[in-house]
N, C-alpha and C positions, 0 to 999 in steps of 0.2 A: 434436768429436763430442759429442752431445747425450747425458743420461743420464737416463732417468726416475727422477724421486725414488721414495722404496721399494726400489729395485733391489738387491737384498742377494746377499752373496757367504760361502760358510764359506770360511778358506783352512789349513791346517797351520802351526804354526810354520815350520816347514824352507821351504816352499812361500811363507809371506810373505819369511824372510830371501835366498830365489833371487831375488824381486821387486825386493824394496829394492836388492840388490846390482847386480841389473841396471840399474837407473835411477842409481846412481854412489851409492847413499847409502849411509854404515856405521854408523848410529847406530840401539838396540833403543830401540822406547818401550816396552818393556817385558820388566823383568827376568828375566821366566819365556820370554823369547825367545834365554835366552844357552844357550849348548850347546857340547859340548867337540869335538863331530865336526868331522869336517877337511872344508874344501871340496868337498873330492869326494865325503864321504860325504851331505853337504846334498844336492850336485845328486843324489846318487843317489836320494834320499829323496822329491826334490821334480819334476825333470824329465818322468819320467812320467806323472805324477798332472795334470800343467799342460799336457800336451802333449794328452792324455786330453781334457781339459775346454775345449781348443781356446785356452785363454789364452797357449801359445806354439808356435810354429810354424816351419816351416821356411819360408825364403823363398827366393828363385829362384837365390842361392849355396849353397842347400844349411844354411845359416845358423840357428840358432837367434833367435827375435825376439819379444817380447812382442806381445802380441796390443795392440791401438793400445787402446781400449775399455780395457782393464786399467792402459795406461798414463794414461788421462784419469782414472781410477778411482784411483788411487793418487796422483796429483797432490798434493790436497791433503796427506797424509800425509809422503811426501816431501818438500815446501817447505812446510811451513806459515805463516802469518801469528800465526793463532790458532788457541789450543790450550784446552780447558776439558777438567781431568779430575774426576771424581765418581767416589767410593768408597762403598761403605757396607759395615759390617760389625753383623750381625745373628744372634747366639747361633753367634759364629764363622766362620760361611755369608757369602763376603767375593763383592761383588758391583762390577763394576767397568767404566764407561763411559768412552770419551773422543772427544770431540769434533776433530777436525782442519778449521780453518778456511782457505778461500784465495780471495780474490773475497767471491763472492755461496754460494760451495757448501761444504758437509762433508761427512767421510766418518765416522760413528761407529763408534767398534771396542768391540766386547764378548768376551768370554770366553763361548765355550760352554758352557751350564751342565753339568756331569757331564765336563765335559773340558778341562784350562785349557791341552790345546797347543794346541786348536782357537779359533778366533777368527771372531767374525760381523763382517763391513764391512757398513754401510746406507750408502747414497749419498742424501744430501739436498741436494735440488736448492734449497730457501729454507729462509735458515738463521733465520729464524723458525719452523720446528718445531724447530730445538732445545728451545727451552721447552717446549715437550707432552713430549719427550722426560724433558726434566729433574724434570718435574713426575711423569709417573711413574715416574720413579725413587726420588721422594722419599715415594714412598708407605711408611710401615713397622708401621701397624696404628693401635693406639688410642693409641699414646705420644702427645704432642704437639698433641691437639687442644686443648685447653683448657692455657694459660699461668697462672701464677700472679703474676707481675708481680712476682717477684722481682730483685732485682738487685745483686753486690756486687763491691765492687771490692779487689781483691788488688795487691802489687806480685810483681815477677818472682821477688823472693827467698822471698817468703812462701808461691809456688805451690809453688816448685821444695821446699822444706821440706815441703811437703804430702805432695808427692808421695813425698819420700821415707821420710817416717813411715806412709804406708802401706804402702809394702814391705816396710817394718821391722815391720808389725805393730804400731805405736807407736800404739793408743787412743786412749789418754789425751792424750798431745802432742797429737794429730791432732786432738781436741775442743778443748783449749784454744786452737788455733790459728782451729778456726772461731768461736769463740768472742768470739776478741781480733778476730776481722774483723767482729761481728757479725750471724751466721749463726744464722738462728731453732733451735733442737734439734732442732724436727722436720722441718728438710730437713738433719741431720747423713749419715743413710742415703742422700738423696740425692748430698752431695756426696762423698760416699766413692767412690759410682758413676763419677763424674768425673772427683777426681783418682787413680784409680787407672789410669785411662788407659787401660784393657786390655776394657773394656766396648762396649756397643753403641755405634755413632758414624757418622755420616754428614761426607764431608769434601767440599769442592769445592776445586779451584785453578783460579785462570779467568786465563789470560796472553791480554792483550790486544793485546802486541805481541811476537812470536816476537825481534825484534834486539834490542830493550833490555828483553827480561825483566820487564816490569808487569805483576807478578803478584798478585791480591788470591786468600786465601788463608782459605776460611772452615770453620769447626771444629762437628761441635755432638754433644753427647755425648745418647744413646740410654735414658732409664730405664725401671722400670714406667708410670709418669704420666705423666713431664714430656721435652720436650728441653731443655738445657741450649747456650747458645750461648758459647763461650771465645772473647775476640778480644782479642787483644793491643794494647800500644799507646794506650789510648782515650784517657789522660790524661796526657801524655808519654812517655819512653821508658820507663819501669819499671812502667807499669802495667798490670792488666790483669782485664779484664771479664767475670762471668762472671753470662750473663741467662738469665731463663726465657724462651723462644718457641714460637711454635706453627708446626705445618708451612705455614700461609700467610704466617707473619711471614719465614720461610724464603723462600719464593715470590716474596713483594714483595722483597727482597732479591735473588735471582735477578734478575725483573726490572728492576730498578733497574740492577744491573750491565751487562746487554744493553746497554737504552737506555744508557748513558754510558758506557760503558769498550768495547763492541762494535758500538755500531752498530744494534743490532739490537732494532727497536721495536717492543715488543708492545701491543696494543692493553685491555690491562686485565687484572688478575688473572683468570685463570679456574677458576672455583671446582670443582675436581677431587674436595673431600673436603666433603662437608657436614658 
């Protein structure tokens, strides 16, 4: 069955987990989908409301049956191939998309905003709008247009020491340490932003392949000015990078990953933010 892209759906928590269970799946993508009520009290929550809206039905046994449409609709989620999730959190206000790859189509799941049981599914029929999608998502104001082409390299022991002298309140440590990294004074206020970890932040994880787990995994912290990109690894295993970027350098990264890791070739940056 054909699905026109755009075709979006709200569904309830209760009302996705009667979904999934009916198609044989038992796995939440997502945490806020876990609940203590007992089966029965799920179908009680959810059976009406889907019978209602014609997604399940009685068939000529008298039988309960998902509407077929709902079942091509949920396809990808159920099995996926590939999976891209994007978070962002923005003066707490946590925002959160995921992509479900299978074939040539997706189904993107968002959070209702003012209601996190509720959940929007969009059925994208060419998963070449993921990128417009992704793109505006990564809209988050004036932060990040302009880079400063900074860039320094930490190992794993000297982040994790960072990190924990700003819990502790530890100043002083915490300067000497940017210090001993050779971190100019006056991006000390920004890097505080960063390793205190609890600030504004935009995250992606893009698995490319659902059975062996190829997952690249990109990080970038949120401040007044600047983005900040943390990527582990750059220079063997104990190292790890931490660069200034701007929301296109973001983009071309996006991009770059489609093309070589999904498949999915976009024909040029499109410039979204002047």
């Amino acid at each position: 069955m054909k699905i026109d892209s755009g075709m979006g759906y709200i569904f309830s928590k209760y009302e996705i987990i009667y979904i999934m269970c009916a198609m044989g799946v038992r796995y939440l993508f997502d945490e806020n989908l876990k609940t203590d009520l007992s089966s029965k009290e799920i179908i009680e929550k959810a059976e009406k409301n889907l019978v209602e809206k014609n997604y399940v039905f009685k068939d000529i046994s008298g039988s309960l049956v998902l509407n077929k449409e709902i079942i091509e609709y949920f396809k990808p989620v159920v099995s996926p191939k590939k999976v891209i999730s994007c978070k962002k959190v923005i003066r707490e206000f946590q925002c959160r998309q995921i992509f479900y790859m299978k074939n040539n189509v997706s189904v993107l799941i968002e959070t209702e905003s003012g209601n996190n049981e509720n959940y929007i599914f969009t059925y994208i029929s060419d998963n070449k709008e993921i990128y417009d999608y992704i793109s505006a998502f990564c809209e988050i104001g004036k932060s990040g247009k302009e880079g400063i082409n900074d860039k320094f390299i930490v190992t794993s022991k000297q982040y994790k020491l960072m990190q924990n002298m700003i819990k502790e309140n530890d100043e002083t440590g915490f300067e000497l340490m940017l210090s001993d990294c050779d971190i100019k004074k006056e991006l000390y206020g920004e890097m505080k932003a960063v390793f205190s970890n609890k600030g504004d932040m935009i995250t992606f994880s893009l698995c490319s392949d659902c059975k062996t787990d190829k997952t690249e995994y990109l990080l970038y912290f949120i401040t007044n000015d600047y983005l900040w990109a943390v990527i582990p690894n750059t220079y063997g295993n104990k190292s790890i990078r931490i660069s200034s970027v701007t929301i296109n350098d973001i983009l071309n990264k996006i991009s770059d990953l489609l093309n070589k890791k999904f498949n999915i070739k976009i024909d040029g940056l499109q410039q979204f933010f002047e």
